[in-house]
C-alpha positions, 0 to 999 in steps of 0.5 A: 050366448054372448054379451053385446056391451061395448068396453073401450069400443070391443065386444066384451064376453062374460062368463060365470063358470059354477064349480059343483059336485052333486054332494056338496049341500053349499052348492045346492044353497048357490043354485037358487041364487045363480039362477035368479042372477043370471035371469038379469043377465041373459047375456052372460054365458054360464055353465056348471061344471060338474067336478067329480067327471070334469076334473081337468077344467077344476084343475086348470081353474085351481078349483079347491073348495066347493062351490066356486064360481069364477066370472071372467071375460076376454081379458081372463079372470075378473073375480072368484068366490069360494063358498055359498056367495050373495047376489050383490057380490056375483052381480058386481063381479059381473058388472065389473067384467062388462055385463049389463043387467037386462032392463 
């Protein structure tokens, strides 16, 4: 999915990358929280990346601890976060990448 949000005149797209592994318990507390942000932005392209079998996308992202979640968009990274992270702190991250939240 694409995010339809004007930036400056240009399209931006925002994503939300959710670095897991099927072990780890704090990722299991970040699901609930990621699902519940996500309903408020249909627009944002979001996928969980499993780890322990996508070892060379952790790589790339210098994924280190568990979870991570990385927002980006077309200019790159806008922010990361390390450990269990609140909604407020997800939804700024999206909204300074250009994302709005459905009304």
């Amino acid at each position: 999915m694409r995010d339809a949000t004007e930036l400056g005149g240009t399209v931006m797209t925002v994503s939300l990358k959710d670095f897991y592994a099927d072990w780890c318990g704090p990722c299991k507390t970040q699901d609930p929280i990621l699902e519940e942000v996500l309903e408020d932005y249909p627009g944002v392209s979001f996928e969980k990346v499993n780890v322990d079998e996508e070892q060379d996308v952790a790589n790339e992202y210098q994924v280190r601890s568990l979870p991570t979640v990385v927002v980006e968009n077309d200019d790159g990274i806008v922010d990361r976060f390390v450990g269990v992270t609140q909604r407020d702190e997800i939804e700024a991250a999206l909204q300074k990448a250009g994302a709005a939240a459905e009304a």
